[in-house]
C-alpha positions in Angstrom: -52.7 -1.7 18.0 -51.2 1.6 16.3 -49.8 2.4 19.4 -48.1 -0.5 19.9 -47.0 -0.5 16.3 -45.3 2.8 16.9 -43.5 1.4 19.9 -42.1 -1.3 18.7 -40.8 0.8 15.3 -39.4 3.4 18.3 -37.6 0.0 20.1 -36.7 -1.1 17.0 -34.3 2.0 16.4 -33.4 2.4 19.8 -32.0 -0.6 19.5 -30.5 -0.1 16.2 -28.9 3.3 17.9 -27.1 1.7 20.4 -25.6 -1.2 18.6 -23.8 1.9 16.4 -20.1 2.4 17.1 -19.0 5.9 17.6 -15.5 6.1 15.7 -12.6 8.9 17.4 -10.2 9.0 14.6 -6.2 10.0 15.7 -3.5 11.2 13.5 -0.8 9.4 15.6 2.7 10.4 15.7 5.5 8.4 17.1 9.6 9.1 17.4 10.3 5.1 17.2 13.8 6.5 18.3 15.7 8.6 20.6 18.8 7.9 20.4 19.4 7.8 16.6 17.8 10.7 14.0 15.1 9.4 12.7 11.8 11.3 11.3 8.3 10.7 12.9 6.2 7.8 11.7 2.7 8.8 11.7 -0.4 6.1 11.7 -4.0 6.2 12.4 -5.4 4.9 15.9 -9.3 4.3 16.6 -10.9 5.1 19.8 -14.5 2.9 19.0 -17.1 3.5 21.7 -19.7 1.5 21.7 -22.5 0.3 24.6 -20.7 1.7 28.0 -17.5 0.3 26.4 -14.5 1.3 24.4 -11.7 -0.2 22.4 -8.5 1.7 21.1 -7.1 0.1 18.4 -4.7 1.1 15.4 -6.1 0.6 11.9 -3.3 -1.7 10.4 -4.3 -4.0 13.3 -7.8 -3.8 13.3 -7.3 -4.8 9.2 -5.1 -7.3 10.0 -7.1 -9.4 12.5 -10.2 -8.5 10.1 -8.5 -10.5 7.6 -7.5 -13.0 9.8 -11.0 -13.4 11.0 -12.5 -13.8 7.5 -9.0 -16.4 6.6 -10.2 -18.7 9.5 -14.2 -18.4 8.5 -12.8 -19.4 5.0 -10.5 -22.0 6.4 -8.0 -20.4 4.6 -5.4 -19.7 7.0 -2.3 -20.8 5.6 0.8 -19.5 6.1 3.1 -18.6 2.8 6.4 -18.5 3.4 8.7 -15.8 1.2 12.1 -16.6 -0.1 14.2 -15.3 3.0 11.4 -18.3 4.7 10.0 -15.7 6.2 6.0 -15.8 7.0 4.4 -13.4 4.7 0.9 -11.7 5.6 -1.9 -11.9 2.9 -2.4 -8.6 1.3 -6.2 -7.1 0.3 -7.9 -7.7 -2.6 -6.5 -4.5 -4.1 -3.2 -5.7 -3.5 -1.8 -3.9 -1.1 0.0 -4.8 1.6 -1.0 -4.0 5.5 1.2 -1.5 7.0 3.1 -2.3 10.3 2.3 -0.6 13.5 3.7 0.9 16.4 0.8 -0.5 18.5 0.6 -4.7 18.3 -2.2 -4.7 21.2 -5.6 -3.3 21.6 -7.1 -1.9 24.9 -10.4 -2.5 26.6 -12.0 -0.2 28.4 -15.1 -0.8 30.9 -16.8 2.3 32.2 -19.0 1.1 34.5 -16.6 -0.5 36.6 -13.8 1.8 35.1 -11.3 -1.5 34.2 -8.3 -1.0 31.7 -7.3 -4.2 29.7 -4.4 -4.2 27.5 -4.8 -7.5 25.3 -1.7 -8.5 23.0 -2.6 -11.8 20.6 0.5 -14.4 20.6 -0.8 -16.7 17.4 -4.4 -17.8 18.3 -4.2 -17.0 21.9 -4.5 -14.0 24.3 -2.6 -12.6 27.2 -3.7 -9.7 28.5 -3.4 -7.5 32.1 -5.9 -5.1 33.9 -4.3 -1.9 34.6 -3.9 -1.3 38.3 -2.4 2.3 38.4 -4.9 5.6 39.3 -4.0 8.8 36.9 -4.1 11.3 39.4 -4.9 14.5 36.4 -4.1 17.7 37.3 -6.6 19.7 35.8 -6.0 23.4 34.7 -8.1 25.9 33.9 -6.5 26.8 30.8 -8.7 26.5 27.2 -8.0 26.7 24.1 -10.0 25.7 20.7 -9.1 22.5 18.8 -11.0 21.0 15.7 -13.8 22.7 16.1 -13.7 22.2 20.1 -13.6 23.8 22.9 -11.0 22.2 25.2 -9.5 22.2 28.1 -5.9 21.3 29.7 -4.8 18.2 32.2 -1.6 16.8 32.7 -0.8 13.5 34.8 2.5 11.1 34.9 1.6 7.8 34.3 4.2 5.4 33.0 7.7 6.9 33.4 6.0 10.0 31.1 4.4 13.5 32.0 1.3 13.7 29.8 -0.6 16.4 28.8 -3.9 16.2 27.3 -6.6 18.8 26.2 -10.0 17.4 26.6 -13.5 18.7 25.2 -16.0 18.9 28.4 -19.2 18.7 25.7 -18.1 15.5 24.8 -19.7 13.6 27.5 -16.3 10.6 27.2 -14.1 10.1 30.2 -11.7 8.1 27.6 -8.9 9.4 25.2 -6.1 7.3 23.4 -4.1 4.2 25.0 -5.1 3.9 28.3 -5.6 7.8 29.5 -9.0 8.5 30.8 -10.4 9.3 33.6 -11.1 13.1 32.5 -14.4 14.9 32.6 -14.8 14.9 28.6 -13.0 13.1 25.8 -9.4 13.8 25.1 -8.8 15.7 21.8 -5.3 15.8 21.8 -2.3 13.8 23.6 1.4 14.6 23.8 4.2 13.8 26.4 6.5 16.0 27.4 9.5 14.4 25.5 7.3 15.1 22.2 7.4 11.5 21.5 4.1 10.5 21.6 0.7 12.6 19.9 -2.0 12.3 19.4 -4.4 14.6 18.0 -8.2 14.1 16.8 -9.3 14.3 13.5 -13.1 13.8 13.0 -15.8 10.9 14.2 -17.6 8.5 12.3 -21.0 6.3 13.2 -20.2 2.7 11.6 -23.2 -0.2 11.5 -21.4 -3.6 12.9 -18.1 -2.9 13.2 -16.0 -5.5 13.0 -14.4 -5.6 17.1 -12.0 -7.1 19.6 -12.7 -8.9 22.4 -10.8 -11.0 25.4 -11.6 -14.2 24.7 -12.7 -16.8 27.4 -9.7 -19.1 27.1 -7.2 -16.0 27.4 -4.4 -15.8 29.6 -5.0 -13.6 32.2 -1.5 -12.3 33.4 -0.7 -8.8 35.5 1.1 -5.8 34.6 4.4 -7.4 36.1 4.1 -10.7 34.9 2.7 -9.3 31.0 5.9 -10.0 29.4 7.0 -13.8 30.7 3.8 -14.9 30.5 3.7 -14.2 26.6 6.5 -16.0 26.0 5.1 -18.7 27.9 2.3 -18.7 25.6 4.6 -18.6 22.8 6.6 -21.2 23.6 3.7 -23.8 24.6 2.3 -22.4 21.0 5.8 -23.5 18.9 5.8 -26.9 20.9 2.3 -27.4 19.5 3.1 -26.1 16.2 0.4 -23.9 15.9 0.9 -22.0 12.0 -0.5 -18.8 13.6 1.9 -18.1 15.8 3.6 -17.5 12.1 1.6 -13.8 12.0 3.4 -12.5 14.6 6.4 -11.9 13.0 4.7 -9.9 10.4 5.0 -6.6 12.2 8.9 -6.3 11.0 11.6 -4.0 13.2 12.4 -6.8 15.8 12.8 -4.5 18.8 10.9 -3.6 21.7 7.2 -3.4 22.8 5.7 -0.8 22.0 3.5 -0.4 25.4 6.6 -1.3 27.9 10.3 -1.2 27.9 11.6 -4.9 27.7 8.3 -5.6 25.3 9.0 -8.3 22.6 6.6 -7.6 19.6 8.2 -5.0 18.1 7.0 -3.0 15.1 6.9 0.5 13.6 4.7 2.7 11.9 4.4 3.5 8.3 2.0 5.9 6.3 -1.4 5.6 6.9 -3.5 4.4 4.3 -7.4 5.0 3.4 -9.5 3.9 6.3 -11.6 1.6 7.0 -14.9 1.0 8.6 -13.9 -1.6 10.9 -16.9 -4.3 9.3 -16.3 -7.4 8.0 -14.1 -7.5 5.4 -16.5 -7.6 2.0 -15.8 -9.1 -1.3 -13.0 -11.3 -2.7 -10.2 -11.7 0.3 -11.6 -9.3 2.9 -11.5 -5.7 0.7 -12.3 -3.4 3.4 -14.9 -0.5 3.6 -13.2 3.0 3.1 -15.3 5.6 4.7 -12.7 7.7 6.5 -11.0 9.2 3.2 -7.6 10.2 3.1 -5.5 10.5 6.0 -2.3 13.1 6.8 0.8 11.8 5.3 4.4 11.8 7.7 6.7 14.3 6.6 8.7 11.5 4.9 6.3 11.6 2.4 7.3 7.5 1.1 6.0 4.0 1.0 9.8 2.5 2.1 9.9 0.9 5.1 12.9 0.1 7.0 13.5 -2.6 9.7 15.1 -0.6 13.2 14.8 -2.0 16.3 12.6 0.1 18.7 13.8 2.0 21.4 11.2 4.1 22.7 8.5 2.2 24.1 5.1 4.4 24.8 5.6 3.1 28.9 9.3 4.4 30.1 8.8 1.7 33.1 6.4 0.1 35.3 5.6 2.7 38.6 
């Protein structure tokens, strides 16, 4: 009876083991223009990996549709409208507002069966695509430390971009930001050759039920091709129906491009990043977050002002 006493305390935190989400945390930089001279915006993305899966995620979205989640289990989704009529997003119980971000989409990764789903939310509904392009890496046998880290280089071109990446082979991840993966160890740090896009780790955290992203079963499966006219397809059959969610997508202010492909429409840019959060349910009054990752890097702009530019430098250069 001991025995089986023991065993069933030893399942019991098995189980309590793998339902933890490991947390990568990014200090994300992004030139949100080429052509004018702007600074960097920096942000925070999340690589959360979790039972054979992964999602990669930037933190003003993951609070976002947190919020929304606990607004709709309230049935308190109601959209206020500013003075300009514009939709205005509710702010946290401490009253600040949720910063805008480069990265309106989340990504699903699968590796047992190695698929790559880029999901974008239009209102209440999903599009999303399965990535059908192989990243042939180029693996060198240059090293270097990072973070505390032995790592290693790998560069590959993948969309319109020449990546390189420095991975850490005792992290047993084939995964790394956005969509690159497919190395033998988690990538540390990411940056294309136009200096456009990085990505560099800054620590990892284990969170108890995270709050997380999922397809959902009536989502509109589309391709990488066909991603773009089928959301607005969705979006218009969404305005015809009058459905007030489709209000939150024109929180994330800017008005350009897509941020994953050239000829997106979602637009958005990033701003400071703010104190983390654990990703859980929102607790308390209006969905006040967990902190547990502290204090995150400032941009070199060093201010809270944000100004509307359209985007011109999507993180995809085109569709080969």
């Amino acid at each position: 009876m001991k025995k089986i006493f023991i065993l069933m305390m030893l399942f019991s935190f098995f189980g309590k083991m793998m339902s933890q989400t490991e947390r990568y945390v990014y200090r994300t930089e992004v030139n949100p223009d080429t052509i004018n001279l702007v600074d960097m915006k920096v942000e925070t993305t999340f690589l959360d990996v979790k039972n054979n899966q992964s999602l990669f995620i930037s933190e003003s979205k993951l609070l976002k549709d947190s919020l929304i989640a606990v607004l709709k289990s309230q049935g308190n989704l109601e959209v206020k409208k500013s003075k300009k009529n514009k939709a205005e997003f509710p702010k946290l119980a401490n009253g600040k507002s949720i910063q805008p971000t480069f990265f309106e989409f989340f990504i699903k990764k699968n590796y047992e069966d190695r698929a790559i789903n880029l999901v974008e939310n239009v209102g209440s509904k999903q599009v999303y695509y399965q990535e059908d392009r192989k990243m042939n890496w180029d693996i060198s046998q240059q090293t270097s430390d990072f973070n505390g880290y032995k790592v290693q280089k790998a560069t590959v071109k993948f969309g319109g971009r020449m990546w390189t990446a420095w991975f850490a082979p005792e992290i047993k991840i084939s995964d790394g930001p956005y969509k690159l993966s497919g190395l033998p160890g988690l990538i540390l740090k990411l940056e294309d050759d136009k200096g456009d896009y990085k990505f560099n780790f800054v620590k990892k955290i284990s969170i108890q039920n995270t709050f997380t992203e999922d397809i959902k079963p009536d989502a509109r499966k589309s391709t990488r091709i066909n991603f773009q006219g089928d959301k607005a397809s969705v979006k218009m059959e969404m305005a015809k129906s009058k459905d007030s969610e489709i209000d939150f997508d024109n929180f994330n202010p800017g008005g350009g491009r897509g941020m994953h492909q050239r000829g997106g429409m979602n637009g958005g840019y990033g701003g400071q990043p703010r104190q983390g959060m654990n990703g859980g349910m929102p607790n308390g009054e209006m969905g006040s977050p967990d902190v547990q990752m502290g204090n995150m890097p400032r941009s070199s702009a060093g201010n809270d002002n944000m100004m509307s530019f359209g985007i011109t430098n999507p993180i995809e250069l085109n569709n080969k």
